[in-house]
Every structure is written in C-alpha cells, then in structure tokens.
C-alpha positions in Angstrom: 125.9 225.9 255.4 123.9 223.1 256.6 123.9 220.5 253.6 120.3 219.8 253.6 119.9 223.6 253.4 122.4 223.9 250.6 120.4 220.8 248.3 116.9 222.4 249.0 118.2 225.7 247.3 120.1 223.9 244.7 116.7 222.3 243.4 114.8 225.6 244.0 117.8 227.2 241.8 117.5 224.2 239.2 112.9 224.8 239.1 113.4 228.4 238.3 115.6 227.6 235.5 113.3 225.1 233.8 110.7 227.4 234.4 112.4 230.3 233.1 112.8 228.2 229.5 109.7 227.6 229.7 108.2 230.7 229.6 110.6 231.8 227.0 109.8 229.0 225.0 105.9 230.4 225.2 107.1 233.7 223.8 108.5 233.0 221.4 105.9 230.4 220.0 103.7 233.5 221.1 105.5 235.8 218.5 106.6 234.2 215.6 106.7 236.9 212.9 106.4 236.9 208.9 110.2 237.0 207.5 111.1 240.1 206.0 112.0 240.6 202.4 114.2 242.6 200.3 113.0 243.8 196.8 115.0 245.8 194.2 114.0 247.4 191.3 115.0 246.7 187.7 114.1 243.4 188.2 112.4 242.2 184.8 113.4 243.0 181.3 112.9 246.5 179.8 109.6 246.5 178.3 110.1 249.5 175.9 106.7 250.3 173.5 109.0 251.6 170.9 112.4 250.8 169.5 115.4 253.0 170.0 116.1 256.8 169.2 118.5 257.1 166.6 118.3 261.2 167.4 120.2 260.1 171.1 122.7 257.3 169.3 125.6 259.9 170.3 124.1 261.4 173.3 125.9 260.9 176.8 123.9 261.6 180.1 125.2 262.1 183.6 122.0 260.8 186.3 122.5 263.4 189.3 121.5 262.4 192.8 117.9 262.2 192.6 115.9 264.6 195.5 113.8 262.4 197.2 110.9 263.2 199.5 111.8 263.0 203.2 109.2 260.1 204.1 110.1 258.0 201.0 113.7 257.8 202.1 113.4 254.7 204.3 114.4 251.1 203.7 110.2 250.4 204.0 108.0 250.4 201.1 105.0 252.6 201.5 101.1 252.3 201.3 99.1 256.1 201.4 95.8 254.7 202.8 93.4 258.6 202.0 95.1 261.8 200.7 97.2 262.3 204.1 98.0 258.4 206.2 101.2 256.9 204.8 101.9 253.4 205.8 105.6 252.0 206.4 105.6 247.9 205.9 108.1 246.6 207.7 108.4 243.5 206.9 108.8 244.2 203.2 111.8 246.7 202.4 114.0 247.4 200.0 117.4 246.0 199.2 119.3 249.1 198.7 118.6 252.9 199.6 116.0 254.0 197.0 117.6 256.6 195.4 120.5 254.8 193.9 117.8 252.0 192.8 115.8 254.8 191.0 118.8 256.3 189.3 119.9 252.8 188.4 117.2 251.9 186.5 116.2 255.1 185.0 120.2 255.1 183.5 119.4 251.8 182.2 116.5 252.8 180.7 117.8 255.5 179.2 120.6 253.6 177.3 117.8 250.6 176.3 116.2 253.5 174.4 119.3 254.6 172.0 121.7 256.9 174.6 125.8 256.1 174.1 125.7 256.3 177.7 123.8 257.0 180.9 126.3 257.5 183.8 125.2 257.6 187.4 126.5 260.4 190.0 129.1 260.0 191.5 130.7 259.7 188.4 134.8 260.3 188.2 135.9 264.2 188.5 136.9 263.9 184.3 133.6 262.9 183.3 132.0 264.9 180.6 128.4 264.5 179.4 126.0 266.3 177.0 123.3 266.6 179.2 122.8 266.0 183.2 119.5 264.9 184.2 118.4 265.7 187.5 115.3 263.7 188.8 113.2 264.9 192.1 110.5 262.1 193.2 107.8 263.1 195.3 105.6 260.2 195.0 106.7 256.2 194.5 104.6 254.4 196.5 100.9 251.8 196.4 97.7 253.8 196.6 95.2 252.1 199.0 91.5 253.3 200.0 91.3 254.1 203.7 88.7 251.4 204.6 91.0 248.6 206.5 89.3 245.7 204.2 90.1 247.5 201.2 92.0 245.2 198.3 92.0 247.4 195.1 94.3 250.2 194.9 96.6 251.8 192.5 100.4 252.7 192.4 101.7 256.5 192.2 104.6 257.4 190.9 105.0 261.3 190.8 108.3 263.3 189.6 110.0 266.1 188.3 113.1 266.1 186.0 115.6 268.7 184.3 117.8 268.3 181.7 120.6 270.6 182.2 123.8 271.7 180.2 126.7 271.1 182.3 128.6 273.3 181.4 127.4 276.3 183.2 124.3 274.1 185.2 121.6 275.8 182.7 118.4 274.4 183.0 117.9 273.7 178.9 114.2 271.3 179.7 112.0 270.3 182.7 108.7 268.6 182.9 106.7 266.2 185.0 105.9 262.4 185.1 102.5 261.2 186.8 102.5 257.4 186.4 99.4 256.4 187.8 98.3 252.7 187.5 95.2 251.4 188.6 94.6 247.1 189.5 96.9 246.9 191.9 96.2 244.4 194.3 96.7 245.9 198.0 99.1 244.0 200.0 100.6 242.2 196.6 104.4 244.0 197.7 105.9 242.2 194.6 103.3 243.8 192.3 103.5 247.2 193.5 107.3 246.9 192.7 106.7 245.6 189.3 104.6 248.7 188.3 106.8 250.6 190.0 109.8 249.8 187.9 107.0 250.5 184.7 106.8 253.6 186.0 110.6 254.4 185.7 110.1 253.4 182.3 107.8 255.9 181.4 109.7 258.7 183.3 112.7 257.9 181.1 110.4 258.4 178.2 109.8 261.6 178.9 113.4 262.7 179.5 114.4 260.4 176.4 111.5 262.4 174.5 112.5 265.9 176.5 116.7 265.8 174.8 115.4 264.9 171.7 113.4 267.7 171.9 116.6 270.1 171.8 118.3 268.1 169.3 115.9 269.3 167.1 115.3 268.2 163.0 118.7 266.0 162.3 
C-alpha cells in the first residue's frame, strides 16, 4: 500500500475515534439520571400507644409467608394515582423483597408488645408455636390524586390476617387492617415508608388484640 495512502487512512481512523468520544461524552452529559435508593422498613423505633400485654407474656407465634398481591411484589415502591393506575418508581426500591421486610417487622412488633416470641417462616422443622399468624397484604403502597401536579396524598395499607392453631391448621381468628393515613407528601419516598412501617404497627395490634382475644379472662 502506497505510504501516503496508508497515513491518510490512519488520520481518517484516528478523527473517527475522537469523534466517536465525543459523541459519547454528549450522551452521557445528555442522560445523567437521579441515583437510586434502597429503603427498608423497621427503620425507626417502635412507637407503641400502649405498654405491653401481660395476657401474651408466654405466648409464642410463628409469622407464615405472607400472600402478597402480584403487582406489590417488585423491588419498586408504588404510587396508585385514581382507583385503577399504579405507578412503579424506579429509582426508589426497596432493599430486600417485601415480604420478608413485612414479616420482619410485624414479628418485631409483635414481641415489643409482650409476645415470648415471634418467629419468622422458615423457621426449623422442630419449631412449635401457640399460634401461627398468617398475613395476606393487598394494599401497601402512597395514594396520589390523578392530576400530574398533584402533592397531597395519603398512604394505604390494606390486609387480612389469621391466627391459626397449628396443630391441625384451624383457623381459631381472622380480621382486617385498613391503615389509611392522610398528609402524605406525594413524591416524599422516605415518608411514605415511615407511615408505612406505622401501619405494620397497627396491623400487629390487631393480631396482638385478636390472640388475646382467645386467651380469654386470665
């Protein structure tokens, strides 16, 4: 190859490189992106209204696997904009799958308020309990108007929960938690999981308040 020939479509090779990096250096100037972040729940102290249950001081629970609605089972936190659109945020997720935070926190609860103990599934094959509590969340999410502009919503948390003998799997209590707490500010991520993790609270209040229910007078 003639030499001349051979330095011309070295430079025309070395051009197209600069101006390869420079376009990719526009892109990505073009695209720069929030960082995501990770939240968990259980995050701030148990803020319990009342003190312990001496009526569950000897009670032990077992926490099944919670049923979880399909759409909720995502790393994503999500925002229902009208009765039917669900938003997914993706740059704000959760640290671990949801069910296992939920659990988590509701066992913790659960012992805060006067339980001996509060295991959570999968437990070892010996383990023995007075009660299993089986939790099914439908709803744990922020409530936002439709209108785009919107900034005052509200934070749903709706679920059902049995207490069951384990024994032979009988179904011994059941009822239905529907946290709903209004001021939340829409967009505030940290917020909605901070009233989130209240309303765990209050759903272990009602299971605390369903087994002392069967204990009966003491």
């Amino acid at each position: 190859m003639d030499t001349r020939l051979r330095d011309r479509l070295g430079a025309i090779r070395r051009v197209s490189l600069c101006l390869v990096v420079g376009l990719t250096g526009c892109v990505s100037l073009g695209r720069r992106e929030p960082p995501q972040r990770y939240y968990v729940l259980g995050g701030d102290t148990l803020r319990l209204a009342a003190p312990p249950f001496p009526d569950v001081a000897d009670v032990t629970v077992g926490v099944r696997r919670l049923k979880l609605a399909s759409y909720l089972a995502s790393s994503f936190l999500v925002v229902r904009r009208g009765p039917n659109q669900v938003g997914f945020s993706e740059f704000y997720r959760w640290g671990e799958p949801l069910g296992a935070g939920i659990n988590r926190v509701v066992a913790r609860s659960l012992v805060a308020r006067g339980f001996r103990d509060a295991a959570v599934a999968p437990w070892p094959a010996q383990g023995r309990y007075d009660y299993l509590i089986q939790l099914d969340v439908a709803r744990f999410e922020g409530l936002a108007p439709e209108g785009a502009v919107a900034t005052e919503g509200e934070v749903h948390l709706l679920a059902t929960w049995e207490i069951i003998r384990q024994q032979d799997g009988v179904v011994l209590a059941q009822g239905t938690t529907d946290y709903r707490r209004p001021n939340w500010t829409v967009g505030d991520y940290a917020g909605l999981v901070s009233m989130l993790d209240e309303g765990l609270e209050v759903l272990a209040a009602d299971v605390t308040a369903g087994v002392v229910g069967l204990r009966g007078p003491r």
